[in-house]
C-alpha positions as CSV (number, residue, x, y, z in Angstrom):
1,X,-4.6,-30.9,-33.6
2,X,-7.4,-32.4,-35.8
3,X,-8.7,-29.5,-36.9
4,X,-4.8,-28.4,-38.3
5,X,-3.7,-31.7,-39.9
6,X,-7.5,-31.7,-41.6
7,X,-6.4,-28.6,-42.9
8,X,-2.7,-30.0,-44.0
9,X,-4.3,-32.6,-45.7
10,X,-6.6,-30.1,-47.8
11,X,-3.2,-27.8,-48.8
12,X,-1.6,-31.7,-50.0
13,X,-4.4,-32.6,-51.8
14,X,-4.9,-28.9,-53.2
15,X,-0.6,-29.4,-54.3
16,X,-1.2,-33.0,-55.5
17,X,-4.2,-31.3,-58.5
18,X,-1.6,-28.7,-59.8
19,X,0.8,-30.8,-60.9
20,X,-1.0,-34.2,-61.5
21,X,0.5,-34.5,-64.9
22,X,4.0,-33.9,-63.4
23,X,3.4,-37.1,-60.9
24,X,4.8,-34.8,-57.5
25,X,2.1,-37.0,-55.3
26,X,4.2,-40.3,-56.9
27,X,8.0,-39.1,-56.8
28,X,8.7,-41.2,-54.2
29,X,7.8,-44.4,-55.4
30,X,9.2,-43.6,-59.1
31,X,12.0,-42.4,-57.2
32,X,12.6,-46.1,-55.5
33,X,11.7,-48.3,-58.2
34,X,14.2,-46.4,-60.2
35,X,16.6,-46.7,-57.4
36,X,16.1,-50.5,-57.1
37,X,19.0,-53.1,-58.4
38,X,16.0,-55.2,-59.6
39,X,17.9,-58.0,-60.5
40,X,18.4,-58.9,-56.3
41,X,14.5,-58.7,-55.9
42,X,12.6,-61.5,-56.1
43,X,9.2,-61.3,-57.9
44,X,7.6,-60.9,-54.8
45,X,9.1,-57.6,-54.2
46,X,8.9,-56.6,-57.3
47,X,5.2,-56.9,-58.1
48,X,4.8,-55.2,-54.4
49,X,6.8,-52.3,-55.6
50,X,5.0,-52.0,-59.1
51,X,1.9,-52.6,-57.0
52,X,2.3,-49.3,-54.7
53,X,3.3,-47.4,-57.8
54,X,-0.1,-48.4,-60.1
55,X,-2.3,-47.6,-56.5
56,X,-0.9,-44.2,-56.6
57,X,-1.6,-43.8,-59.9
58,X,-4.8,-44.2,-58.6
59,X,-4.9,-41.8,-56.4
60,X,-3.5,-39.1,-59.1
61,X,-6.4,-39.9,-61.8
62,X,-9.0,-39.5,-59.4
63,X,-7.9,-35.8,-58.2
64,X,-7.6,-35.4,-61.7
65,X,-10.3,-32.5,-63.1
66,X,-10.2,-30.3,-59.8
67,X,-9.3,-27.4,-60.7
68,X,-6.5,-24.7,-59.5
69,X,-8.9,-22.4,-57.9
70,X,-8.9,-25.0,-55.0
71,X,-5.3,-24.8,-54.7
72,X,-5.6,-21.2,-54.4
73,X,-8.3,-21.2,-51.9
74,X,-6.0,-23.8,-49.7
75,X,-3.0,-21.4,-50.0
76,X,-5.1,-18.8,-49.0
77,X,-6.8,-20.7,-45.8
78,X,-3.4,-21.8,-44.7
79,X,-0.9,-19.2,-45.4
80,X,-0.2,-16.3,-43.5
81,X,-2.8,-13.8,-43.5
82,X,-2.6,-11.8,-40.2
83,X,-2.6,-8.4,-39.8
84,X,-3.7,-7.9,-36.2
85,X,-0.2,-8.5,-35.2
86,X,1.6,-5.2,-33.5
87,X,5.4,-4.6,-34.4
88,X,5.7,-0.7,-34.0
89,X,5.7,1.3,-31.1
90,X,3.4,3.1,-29.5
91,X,1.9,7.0,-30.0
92,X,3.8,8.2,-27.4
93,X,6.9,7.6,-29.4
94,X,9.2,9.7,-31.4
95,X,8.8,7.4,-34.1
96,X,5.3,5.3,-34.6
97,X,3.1,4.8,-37.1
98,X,0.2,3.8,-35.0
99,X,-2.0,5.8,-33.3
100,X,-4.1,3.0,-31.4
101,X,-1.7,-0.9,-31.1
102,X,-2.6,-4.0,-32.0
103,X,-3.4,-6.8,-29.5
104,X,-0.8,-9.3,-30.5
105,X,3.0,-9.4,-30.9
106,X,4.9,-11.5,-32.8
107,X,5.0,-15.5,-31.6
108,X,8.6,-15.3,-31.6
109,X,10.3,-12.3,-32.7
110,X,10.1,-9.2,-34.6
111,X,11.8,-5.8,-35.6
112,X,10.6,-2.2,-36.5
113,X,11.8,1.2,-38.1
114,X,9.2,3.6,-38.1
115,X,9.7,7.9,-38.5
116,X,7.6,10.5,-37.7
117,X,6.0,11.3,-34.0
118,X,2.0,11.1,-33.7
119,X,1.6,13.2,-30.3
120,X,5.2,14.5,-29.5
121,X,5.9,17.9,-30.9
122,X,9.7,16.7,-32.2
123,X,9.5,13.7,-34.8
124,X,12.2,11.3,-34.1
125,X,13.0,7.9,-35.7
126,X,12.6,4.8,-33.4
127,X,14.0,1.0,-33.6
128,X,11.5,-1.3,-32.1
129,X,12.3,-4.7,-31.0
130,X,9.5,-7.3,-30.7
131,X,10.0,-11.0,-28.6
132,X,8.7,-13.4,-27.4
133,X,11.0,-14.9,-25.3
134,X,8.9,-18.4,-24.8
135,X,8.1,-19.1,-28.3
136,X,12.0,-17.9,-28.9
137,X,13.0,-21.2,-26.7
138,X,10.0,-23.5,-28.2
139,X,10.9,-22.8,-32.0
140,X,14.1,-24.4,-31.1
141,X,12.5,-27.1,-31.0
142,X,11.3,-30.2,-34.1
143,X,8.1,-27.6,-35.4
144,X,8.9,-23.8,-35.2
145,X,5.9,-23.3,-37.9
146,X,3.7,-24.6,-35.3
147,X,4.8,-22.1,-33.0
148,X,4.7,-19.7,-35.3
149,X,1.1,-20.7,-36.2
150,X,0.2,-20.6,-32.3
151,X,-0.8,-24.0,-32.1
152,X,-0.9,-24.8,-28.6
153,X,0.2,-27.7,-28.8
154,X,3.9,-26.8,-30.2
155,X,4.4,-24.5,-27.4
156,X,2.8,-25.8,-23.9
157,X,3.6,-23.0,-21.6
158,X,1.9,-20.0,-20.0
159,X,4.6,-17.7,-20.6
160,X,3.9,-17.9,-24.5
161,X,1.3,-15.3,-23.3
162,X,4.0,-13.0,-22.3
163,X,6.6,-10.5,-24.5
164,X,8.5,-8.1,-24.6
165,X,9.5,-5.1,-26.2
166,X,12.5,-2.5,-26.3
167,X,12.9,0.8,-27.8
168,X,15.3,3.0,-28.9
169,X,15.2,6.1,-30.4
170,X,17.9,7.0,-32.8
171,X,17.9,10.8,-32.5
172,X,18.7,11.0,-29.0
173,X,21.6,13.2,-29.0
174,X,20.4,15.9,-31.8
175,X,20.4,19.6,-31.1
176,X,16.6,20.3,-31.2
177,X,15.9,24.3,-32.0
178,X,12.4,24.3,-31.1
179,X,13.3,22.9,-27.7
180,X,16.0,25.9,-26.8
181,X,16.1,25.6,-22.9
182,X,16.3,21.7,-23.0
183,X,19.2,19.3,-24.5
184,X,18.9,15.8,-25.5
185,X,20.5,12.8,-23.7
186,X,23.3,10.5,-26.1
187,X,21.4,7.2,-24.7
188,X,19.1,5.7,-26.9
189,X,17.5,3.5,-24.9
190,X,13.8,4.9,-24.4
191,X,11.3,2.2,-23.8
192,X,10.8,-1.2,-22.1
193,X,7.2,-2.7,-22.2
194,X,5.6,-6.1,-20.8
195,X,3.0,-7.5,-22.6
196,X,0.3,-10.2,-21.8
197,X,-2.4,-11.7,-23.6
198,X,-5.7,-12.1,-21.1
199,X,-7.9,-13.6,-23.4
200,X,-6.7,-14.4,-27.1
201,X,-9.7,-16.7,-28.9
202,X,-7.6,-16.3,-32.5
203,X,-5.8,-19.7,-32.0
204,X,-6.1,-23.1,-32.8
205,X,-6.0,-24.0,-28.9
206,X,-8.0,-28.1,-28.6
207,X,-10.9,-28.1,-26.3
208,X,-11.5,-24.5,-26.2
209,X,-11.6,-24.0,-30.2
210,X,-13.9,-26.6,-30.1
211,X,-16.1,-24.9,-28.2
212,X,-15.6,-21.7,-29.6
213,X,-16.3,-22.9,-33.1
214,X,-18.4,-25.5,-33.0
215,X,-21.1,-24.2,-35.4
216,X,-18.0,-23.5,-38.2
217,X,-16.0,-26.6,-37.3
218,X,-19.5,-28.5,-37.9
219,X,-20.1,-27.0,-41.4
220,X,-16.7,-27.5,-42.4
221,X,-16.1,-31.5,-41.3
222,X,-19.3,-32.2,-43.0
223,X,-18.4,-30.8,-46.5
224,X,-14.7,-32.0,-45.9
225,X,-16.3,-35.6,-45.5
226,X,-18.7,-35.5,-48.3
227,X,-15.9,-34.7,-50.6
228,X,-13.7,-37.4,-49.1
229,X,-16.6,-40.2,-49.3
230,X,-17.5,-38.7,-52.9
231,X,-13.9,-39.8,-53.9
232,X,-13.6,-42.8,-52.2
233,X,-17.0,-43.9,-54.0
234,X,-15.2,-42.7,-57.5
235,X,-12.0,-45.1,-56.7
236,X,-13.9,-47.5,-56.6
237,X,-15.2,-47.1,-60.5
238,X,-14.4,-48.7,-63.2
239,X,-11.7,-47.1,-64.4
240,X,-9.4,-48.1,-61.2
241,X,-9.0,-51.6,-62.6
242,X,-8.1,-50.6,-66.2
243,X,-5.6,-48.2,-64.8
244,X,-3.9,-50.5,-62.1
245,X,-3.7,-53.2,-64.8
246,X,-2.1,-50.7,-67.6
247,X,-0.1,-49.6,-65.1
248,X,1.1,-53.3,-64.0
249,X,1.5,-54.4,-67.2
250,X,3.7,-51.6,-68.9
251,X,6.2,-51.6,-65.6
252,X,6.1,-55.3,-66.0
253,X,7.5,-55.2,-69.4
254,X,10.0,-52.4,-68.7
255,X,11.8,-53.7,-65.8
256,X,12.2,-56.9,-67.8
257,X,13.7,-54.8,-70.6
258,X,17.6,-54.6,-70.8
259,X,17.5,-51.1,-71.5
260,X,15.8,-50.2,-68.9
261,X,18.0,-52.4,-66.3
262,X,21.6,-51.1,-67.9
263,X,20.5,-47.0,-67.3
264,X,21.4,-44.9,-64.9
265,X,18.5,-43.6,-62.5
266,X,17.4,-40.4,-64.4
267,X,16.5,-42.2,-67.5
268,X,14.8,-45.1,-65.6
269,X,12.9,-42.3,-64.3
270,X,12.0,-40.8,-67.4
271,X,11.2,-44.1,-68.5
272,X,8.5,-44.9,-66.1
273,X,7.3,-41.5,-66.2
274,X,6.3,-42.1,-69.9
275,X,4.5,-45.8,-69.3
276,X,2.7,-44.1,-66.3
277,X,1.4,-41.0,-68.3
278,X,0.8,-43.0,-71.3
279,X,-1.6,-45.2,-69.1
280,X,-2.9,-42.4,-67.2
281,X,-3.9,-40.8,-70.9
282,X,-5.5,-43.9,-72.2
283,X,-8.1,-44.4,-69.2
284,X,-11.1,-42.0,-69.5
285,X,-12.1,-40.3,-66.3
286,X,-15.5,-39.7,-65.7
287,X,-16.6,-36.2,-66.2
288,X,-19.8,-36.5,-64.5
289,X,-17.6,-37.3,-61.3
290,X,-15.1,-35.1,-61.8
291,X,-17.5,-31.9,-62.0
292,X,-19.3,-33.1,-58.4
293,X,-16.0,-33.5,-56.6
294,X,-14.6,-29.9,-57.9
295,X,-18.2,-28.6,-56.4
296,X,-17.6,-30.6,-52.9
297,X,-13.9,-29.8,-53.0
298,X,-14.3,-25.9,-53.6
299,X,-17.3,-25.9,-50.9
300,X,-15.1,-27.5,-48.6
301,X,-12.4,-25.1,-49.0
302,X,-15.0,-22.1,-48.7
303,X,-16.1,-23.6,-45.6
304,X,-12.9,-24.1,-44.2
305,X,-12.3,-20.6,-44.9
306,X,-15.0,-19.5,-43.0
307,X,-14.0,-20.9,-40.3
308,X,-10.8,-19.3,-40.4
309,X,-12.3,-16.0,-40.8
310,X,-14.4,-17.1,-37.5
311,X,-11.2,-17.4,-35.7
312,X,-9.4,-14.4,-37.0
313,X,-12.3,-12.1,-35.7
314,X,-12.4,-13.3,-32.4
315,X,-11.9,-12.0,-29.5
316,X,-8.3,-10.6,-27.9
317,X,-7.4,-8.9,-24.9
318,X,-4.3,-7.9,-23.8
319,X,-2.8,-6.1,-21.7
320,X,0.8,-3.8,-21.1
321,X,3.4,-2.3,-19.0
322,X,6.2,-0.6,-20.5
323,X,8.6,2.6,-18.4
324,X,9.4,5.3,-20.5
325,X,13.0,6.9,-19.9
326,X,13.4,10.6,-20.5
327,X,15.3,11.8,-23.5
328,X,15.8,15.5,-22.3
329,X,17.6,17.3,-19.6
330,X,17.6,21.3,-19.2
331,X,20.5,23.1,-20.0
332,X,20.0,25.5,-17.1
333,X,18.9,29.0,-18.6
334,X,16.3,29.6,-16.4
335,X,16.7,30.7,-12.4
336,X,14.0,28.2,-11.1
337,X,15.4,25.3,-13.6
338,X,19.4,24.0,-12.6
339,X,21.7,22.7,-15.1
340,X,21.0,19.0,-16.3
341,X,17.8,18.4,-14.1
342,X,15.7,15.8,-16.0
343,X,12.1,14.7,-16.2
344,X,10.9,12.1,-14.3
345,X,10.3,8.6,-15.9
346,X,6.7,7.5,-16.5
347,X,5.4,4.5,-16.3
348,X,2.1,3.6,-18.4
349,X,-0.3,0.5,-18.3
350,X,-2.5,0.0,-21.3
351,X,-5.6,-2.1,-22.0
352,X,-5.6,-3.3,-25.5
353,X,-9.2,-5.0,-27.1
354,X,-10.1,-6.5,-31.1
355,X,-12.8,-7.6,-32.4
356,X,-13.6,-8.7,-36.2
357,X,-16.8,-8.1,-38.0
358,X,-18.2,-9.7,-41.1
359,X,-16.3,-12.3,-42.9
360,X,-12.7,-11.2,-41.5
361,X,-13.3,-7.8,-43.9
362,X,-12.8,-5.3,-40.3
363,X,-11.0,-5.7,-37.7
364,X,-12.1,-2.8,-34.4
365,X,-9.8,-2.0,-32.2
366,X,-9.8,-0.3,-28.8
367,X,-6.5,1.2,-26.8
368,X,-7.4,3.0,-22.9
369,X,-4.2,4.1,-21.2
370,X,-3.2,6.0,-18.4
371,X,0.6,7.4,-17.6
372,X,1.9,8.3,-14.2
373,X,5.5,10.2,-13.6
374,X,7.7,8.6,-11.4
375,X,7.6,10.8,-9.1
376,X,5.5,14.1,-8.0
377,X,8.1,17.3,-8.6
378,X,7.8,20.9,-7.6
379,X,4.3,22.8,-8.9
380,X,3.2,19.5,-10.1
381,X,-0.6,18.6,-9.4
382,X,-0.2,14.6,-8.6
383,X,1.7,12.0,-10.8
384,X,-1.0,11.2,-13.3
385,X,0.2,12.2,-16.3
386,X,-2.0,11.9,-19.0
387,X,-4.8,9.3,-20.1
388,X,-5.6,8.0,-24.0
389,X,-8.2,6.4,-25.0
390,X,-8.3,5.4,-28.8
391,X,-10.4,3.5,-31.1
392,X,-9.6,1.6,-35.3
393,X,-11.5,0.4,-37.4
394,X,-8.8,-2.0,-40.0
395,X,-10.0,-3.4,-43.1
396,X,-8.1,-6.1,-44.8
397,X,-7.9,-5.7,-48.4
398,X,-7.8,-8.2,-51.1
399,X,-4.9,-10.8,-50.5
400,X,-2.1,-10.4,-53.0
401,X,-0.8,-13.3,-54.1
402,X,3.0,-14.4,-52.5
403,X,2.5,-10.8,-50.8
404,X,0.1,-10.8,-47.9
405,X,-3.0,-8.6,-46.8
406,X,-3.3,-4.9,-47.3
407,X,-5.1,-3.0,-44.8
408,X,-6.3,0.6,-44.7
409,X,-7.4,1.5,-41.2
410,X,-9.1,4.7,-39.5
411,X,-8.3,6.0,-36.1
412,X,-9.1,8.4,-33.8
413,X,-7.1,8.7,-30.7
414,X,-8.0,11.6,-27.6
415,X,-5.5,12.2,-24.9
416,X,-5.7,14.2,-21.7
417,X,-3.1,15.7,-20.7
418,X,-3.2,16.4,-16.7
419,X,-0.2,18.5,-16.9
420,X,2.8,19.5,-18.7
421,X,4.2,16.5,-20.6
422,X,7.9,16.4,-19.2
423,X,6.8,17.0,-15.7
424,X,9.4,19.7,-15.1
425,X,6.6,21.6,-13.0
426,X,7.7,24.9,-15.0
427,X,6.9,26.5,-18.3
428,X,10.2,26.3,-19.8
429,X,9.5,25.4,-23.5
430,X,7.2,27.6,-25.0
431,X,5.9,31.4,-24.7
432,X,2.3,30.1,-25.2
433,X,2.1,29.1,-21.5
434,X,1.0,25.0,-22.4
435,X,2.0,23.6,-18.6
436,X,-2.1,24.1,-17.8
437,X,-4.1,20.9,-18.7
438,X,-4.7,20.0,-22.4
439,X,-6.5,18.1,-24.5
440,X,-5.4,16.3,-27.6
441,X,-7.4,15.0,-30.3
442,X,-6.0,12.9,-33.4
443,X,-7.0,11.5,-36.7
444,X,-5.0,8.8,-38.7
445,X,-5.5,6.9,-41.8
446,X,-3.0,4.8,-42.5
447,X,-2.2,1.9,-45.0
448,X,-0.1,-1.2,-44.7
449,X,1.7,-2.7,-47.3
450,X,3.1,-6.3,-47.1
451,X,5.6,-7.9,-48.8
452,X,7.9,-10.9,-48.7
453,X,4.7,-13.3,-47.8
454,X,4.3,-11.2,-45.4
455,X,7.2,-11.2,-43.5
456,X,7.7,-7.4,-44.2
457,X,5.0,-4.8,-43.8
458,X,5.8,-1.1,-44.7
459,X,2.9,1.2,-42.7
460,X,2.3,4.8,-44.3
461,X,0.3,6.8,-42.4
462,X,-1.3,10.3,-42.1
463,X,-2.2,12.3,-38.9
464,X,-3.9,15.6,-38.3
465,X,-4.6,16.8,-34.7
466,X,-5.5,19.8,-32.8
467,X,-2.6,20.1,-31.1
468,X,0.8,18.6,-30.1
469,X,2.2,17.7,-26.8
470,X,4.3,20.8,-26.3
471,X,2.5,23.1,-29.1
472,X,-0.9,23.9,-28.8
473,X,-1.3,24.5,-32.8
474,X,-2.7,22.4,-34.9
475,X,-1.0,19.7,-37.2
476,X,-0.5,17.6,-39.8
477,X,2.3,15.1,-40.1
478,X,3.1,12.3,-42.2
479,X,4.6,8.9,-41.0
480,X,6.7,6.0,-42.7
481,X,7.9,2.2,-41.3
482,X,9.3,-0.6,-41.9
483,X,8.9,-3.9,-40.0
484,X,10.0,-7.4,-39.9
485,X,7.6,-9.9,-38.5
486,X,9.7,-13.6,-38.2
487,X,7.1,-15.3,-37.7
488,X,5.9,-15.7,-41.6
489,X,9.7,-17.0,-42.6
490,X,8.3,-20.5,-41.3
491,X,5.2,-20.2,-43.9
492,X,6.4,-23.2,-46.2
């Protein structure tokens, strides 16, 4: 990808600034001259080695003078910044935190703990686990940060549009008092989902980003080349000469010194460190220069980050299936209900849709579900369920450094419940009759912290609704999560 090792190069370059006066972009030819047994070179390969060292040098005087900002501004272009990535589970779980999903899961694989129901009337605690069983076999592979970057090209397969996700809720097998007629079931296992990515512009996918952003990509190569022709025209000043030849002449003497040849490789190092600083200190840059290639540098950065905000508020549309299995069964108390007769499963398909505005500051998405029972039982009106349609508005914070992105996002999520939730067909859960058709609606605010680069993100969210699945009083519940997303351990 072009576009990605343009970028690569930037983040080098951006490294290479930092630490100038340490000589990182040189180590490696320090590192071999001190190596060599000089005395079975001829001159020839000596001068050639002494001559790749002074062009380096070069090449670390003339990045000299841009500042730090523009290795921040790489780090931030390049690192991983996503939030629109969903490792949870959904509302209709014990345990969530989020009242309307996210479009994407994790390239390769993923974990959640989250606590606290959004429309069930009993709070639980779920495990979620999040993969991606194509990018699972790619990252096996010589480049798992590509695939974990969703380049395209480190991952050529159609299935990397498809994962999947089990569930399990952990207080399966609790004595629930506000449910007396019913009894929970010891397996844990409560939730298997397919998910498939329709459309997903938020990549850096060849042809088509090319297309997509052409207007950005356009900007951004043409600062990106003014800078590189700016320093190309500066290396060609006349301080390059008096540096190479300062440089040449002070490793010329050294090697040719029997100190030098009869010490061991850390103080030959140290040794050519000090002739090359020395000579770096005694050649003047030019200010002048200097100043325009930190303003082409930095506008080159900016505009490479706007592109990457163009990405990140593209377009994505996914799609899922996932098959609930009830976690109840009645204990038989009532004549019309036998001993141990459980509810149906239900099977949902969900249409998930995000959208960015601005400069990658709000991220909207849309959730539209509909749930069916597995089957239609006695006094039941037809297998539909219930039907959610939800909408969030997510807006990325400022990035903290070595952290991530915090977000704080409103949703509002209404469900319509055809009939009574666990499709028993009776009343058998509550004195306030709530087997007729209901409706639900929900508010949530919720903010996600990340930490560890973003590889952990710890939602905390707040919900008020009118009413609860089995309880048609209104509440207010708080909820709490943890989740691992593997993807950011490849960040270098």
């Amino acid at each position: 990808m072009r576009i990605l090792r343009l970028l690569a190069v930037f983040f080098l370059l951006s490294e290479a600034v930092a630490w100038a006066q340490d000589l990182a972009p040189i180590r490696k030819e320090i590192d071999t001259l001190a190596e060599s047994d000089l005395g079975e070179l001829s001159g020839e390969e000596r001068e050639s080695l002494i001559g790749d060292l002074a062009d380096n040098a070069v090449r670390v005087k003339l990045l000299d003078g841009v500042d730090s900002e523009g290795r921040k501004i790489a780090r931030q272009i390049l690192a991983f910044r996503r939030a629109d990535v969903q490792t949870g589970s959904s509302s209709g779980a014990s345990g969530s935190t989020s009242a309307v999903l996210s479009p994407l899961l994790p390239a390769i694989f993923g974990v959640s703990f989250e606590s606290g129901a959004i429309t069930r009337s009993i709070s639980g605690s779920t495990i979620v686990l999040k993969a991606n069983p194509a990018g699972l076999f790619c990252s096996s592979g010589s480049n798992p940060q590509a695939v974990a970057l969703r380049d395209g090209d480190a991952c050529r397969t159609f299935w990397k549009r498809v994962g999947i996700t089990s569930a399990f809720d952990t207080s399966r097998g609790e004595r629930k008092r506000e449910l007396a007629d019913l009894k929970t079931l010891s397996n844990q296992f409560a939730e298997f989902t397919v998910h498939m990515e329709l459309l997903n512009r938020r990549t850096l996918d060849g042809q088509k980003f090319n297309r997509i952003f052409k207007e950005e990509i356009k900007e951004w190569l043409a600062s990106a080349s003014e800078f590189a022709n700016m320093s190309a025209r500066a290396a060609m000043g006349d301080f390059e000469e008096g540096l190479r030849g300062n440089v040449e002449s002070g490793l010329l003497r050294l090697i040719d010194n029997k100190t030098f040849l009869n010490a061991g490789k850390k103080a030959r190092i140290r040794q050519i460190e000090n002739i090359i600083r020395s000579s770096l200190n005694s050649v003047p840059g030019d200010p002048d220069n200097a100043r325009e290639r930190r303003r082409l540098w930095l506008e080159a950065l900016k505009s490479g980050s706007r592109l990457q905000s163009a990405m990140l508020n593209a377009t994505v549309i996914a799609a899922e299936y996932s098959y609930q299995r009830p976690d109840m069964a009645a204990e038989g108390t009532d004549a019309d209900l036998p001993v141990d007769v459980r509810p149906p499963g239900v099977h949902s398909v969900r249409l998930i849709a995000a959208k960015g505005i601005g400069d990658r500051k709000l991220d909207i998405t849309a959730n539209a579900s509909a749930s069916f029972f597995s089957e239609a039982r006695p006094g039941m009106n037809s297998v539909l369920r219930d039907f959610r349609v939800g909408c969030e508005g997510k807006f990325h914070m400022r990035v903290i450094n070595n952290w991530g992105v915090p977000t704080l996002s409103f949703a509002g999520l209404y469900v319509y419940l055809n009939q009574e939730p666990l499709g028993l067909g009776i009343a058998a859960f509550s004195p306030r009759d709530i087997h007729e058709r209901g409706h639900i609606g929900l508010f949530q605010a919720k903010f996600e912290l990340p930490t560890a680069n973003n590889a952990i993100r710890i939602p905390l969210s707040f919900t008020f609704s009118n009413r609860t699945e089995l309880i048609k009083e209104s509440d207010a519940r708080g909820q709490i999560g943890i989740s691992f997303n593997l993807d950011s351990l490849f960040d270098e």
